[in-house]
C-alpha positions in Angstrom: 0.0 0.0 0.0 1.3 3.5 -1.0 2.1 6.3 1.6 -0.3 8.1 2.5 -1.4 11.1 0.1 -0.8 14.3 2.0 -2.0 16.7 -0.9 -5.2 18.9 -0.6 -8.5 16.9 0.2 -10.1 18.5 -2.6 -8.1 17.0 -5.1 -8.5 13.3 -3.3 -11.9 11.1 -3.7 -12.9 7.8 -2.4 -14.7 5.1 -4.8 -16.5 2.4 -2.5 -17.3 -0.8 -4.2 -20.2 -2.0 -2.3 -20.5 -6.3 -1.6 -19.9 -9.3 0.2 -16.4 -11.2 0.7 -15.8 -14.7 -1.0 -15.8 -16.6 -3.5 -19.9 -17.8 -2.6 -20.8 -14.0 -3.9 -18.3 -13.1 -6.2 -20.9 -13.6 -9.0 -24.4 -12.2 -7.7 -26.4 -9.2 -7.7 -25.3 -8.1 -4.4 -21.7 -7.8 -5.8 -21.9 -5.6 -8.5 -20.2 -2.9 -6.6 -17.4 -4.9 -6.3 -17.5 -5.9 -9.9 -17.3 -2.2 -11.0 -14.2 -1.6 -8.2 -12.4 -4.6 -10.4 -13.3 -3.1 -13.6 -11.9 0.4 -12.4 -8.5 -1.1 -10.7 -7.8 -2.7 -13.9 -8.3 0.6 -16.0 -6.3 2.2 -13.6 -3.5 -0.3 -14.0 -3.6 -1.0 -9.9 -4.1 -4.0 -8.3 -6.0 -4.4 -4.7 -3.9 -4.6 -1.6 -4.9 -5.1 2.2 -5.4 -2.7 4.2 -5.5 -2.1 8.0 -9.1 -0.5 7.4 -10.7 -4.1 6.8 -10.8 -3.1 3.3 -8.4 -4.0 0.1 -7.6 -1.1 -1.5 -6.0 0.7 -5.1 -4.3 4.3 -4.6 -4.0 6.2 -8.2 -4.3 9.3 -9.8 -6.4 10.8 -12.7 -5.6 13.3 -15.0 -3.0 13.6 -17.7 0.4 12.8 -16.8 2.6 15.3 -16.0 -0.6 18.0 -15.2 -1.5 19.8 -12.5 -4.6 19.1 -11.9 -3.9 15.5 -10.9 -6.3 13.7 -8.3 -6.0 11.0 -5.8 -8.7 8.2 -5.9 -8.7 5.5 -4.1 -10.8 2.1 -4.6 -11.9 0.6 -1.8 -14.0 -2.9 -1.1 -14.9 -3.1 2.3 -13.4 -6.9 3.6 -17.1 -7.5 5.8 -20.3 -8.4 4.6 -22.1 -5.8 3.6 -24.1 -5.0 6.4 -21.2 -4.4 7.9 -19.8 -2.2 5.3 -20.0 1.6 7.3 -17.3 0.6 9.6 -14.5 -0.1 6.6 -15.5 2.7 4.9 -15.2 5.1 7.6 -11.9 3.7 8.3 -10.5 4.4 4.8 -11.8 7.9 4.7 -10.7 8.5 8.3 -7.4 7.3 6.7 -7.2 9.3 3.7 -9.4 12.5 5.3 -11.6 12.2 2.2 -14.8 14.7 2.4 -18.1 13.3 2.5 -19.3 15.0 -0.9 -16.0 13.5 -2.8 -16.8 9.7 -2.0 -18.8 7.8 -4.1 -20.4 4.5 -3.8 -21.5 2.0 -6.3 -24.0 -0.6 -5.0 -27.1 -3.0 -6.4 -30.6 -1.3 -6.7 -33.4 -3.6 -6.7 -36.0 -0.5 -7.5 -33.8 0.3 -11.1 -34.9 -1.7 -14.7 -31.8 -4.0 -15.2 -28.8 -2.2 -16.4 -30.0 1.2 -15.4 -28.0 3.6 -13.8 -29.2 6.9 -11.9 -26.5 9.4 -9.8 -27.4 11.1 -6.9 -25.7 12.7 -3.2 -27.6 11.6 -0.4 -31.0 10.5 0.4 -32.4 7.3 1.9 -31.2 3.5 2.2 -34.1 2.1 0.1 -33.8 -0.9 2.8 -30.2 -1.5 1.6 -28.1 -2.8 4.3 -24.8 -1.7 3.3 -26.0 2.1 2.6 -27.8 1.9 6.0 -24.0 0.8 7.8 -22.5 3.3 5.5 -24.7 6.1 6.2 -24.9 5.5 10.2 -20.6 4.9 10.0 -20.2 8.4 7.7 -22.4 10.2 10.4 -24.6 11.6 7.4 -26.2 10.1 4.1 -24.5 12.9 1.5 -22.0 10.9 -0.5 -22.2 10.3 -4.0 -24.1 7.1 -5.3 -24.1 5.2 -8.5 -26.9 2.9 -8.2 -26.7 -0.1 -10.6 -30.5 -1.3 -11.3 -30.4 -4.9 -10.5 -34.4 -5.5 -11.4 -37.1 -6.7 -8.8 -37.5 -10.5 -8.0 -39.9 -12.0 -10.3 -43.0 -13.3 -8.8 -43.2 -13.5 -5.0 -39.2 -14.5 -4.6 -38.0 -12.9 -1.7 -35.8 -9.5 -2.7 -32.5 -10.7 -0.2 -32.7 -14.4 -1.6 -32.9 -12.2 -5.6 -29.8 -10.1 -4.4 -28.0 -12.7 -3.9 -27.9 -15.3 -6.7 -26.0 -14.8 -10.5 -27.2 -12.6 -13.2 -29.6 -14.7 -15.7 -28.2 -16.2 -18.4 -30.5 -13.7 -20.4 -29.0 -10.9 -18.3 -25.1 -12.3 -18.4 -24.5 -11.2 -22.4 -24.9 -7.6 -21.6 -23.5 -7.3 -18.3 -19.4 -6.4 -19.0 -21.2 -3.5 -21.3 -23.3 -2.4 -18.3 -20.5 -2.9 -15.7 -18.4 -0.8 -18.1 -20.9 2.3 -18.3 -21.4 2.3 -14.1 -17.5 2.4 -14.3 -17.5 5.1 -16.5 -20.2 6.8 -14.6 -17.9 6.2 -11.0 -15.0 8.4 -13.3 -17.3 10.9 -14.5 -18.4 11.7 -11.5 -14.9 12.9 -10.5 -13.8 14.4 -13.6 -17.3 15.9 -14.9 -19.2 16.9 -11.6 -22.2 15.8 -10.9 -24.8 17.4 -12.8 -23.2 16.7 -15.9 -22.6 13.2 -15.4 -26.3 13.1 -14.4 -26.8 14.4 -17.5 -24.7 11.6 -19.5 -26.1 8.3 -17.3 -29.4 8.8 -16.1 -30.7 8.1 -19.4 -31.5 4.5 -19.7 -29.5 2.7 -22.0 -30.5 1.8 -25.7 
């Protein structure tokens, strides 16, 4: 794990993978977060490391090499289950003194179409366990969010037994194109702001 980055916080943002540990979950619903935290460390040409913050973690920089206007971002996937998740994440911004409004999580959403994305700071848990740790761990619910629609259960299946079993096979074709537009979301929201990355993924895709 690198040193430390002791440049300005505002120039330093926190990316938050959201899922559960082990090979058992590695493929489901639940774990898309940390599906999109893969895809991004490998962009980023870092690999995860442990870290005392029960998370594994990737320190890198964006912007073009050599300018000034370089910022720190760190991946993060908490190492407990995810109703656990607050505690790691506090840790790691505790760690890197990251401001609430510059991290960003990216979890499952069972009330999004699948494949749809929607941005947002703040608001409610939705009856997601891991926001709910997060939120009551950060002392506040205004982070950043890129919620990945998941779909609801079909028929009367039960929405934590849904979360947690594969994509469909009807689902699995599309999802490294969909995992690759939540990534690019994640980046935008650094680079872009906001508002304008709104702009670019709240639109379901075609």
């Amino acid at each position: 794990m690198a040193d430390q980055d002791t440049g300005p916080t505002d120039r330093r943002w926190l990316v938050v993978g959201l899922g559960n540990p082990g090979p058992d979950y590695a493929s489901t619903r639940h774990n898309v977060g940390f599906m999109v935290a893969d895809l991004l460390a490998r962009r980023l040409g870092g690999r995860f490391k442990a870290h005392r913050g029960r998370a594994d973690l990737v320190q890198t920089a964006l912007g073009a090499p050599g300018s000034a206007v370089r910022v720190t971002v760190v991946l993060a996937k908490p190492k407990t289950y995810m109703n656990e998740s607050g505690g790691p994440v506090a840790a790691v911004r505790d760690f890197f003194k990251v401001p609430l409004d510059h991290i960003v999580l990216v979890h499952d959403e069972l009330d999004l179409p699948y494949g749809s994305l929607r941005l947002k700071q703040g608001g409610g848990d939705g009856g997601h366990n891991g926001l709910r740790s997060v939120t009551r761990s950060l002392g506040g619910p205004d982070y950043l969010r890129v919620r990945f629609g998941v779909g609801r259960p079909p028929g009367s299946q039960d929405p934590a037994a849904f979360v947690l079993k594969p994509f469909s096979a009807a689902e699995q074709p599309d999802l490294p194109y969909h995992l690759d537009r939540a990534a690019d979301a994640a980046l935008a929201v650094i680079t872009d702001g906001l508002e304008r990355a709104q702009n670019a993924f709240n639109a379901d895709p075609v």
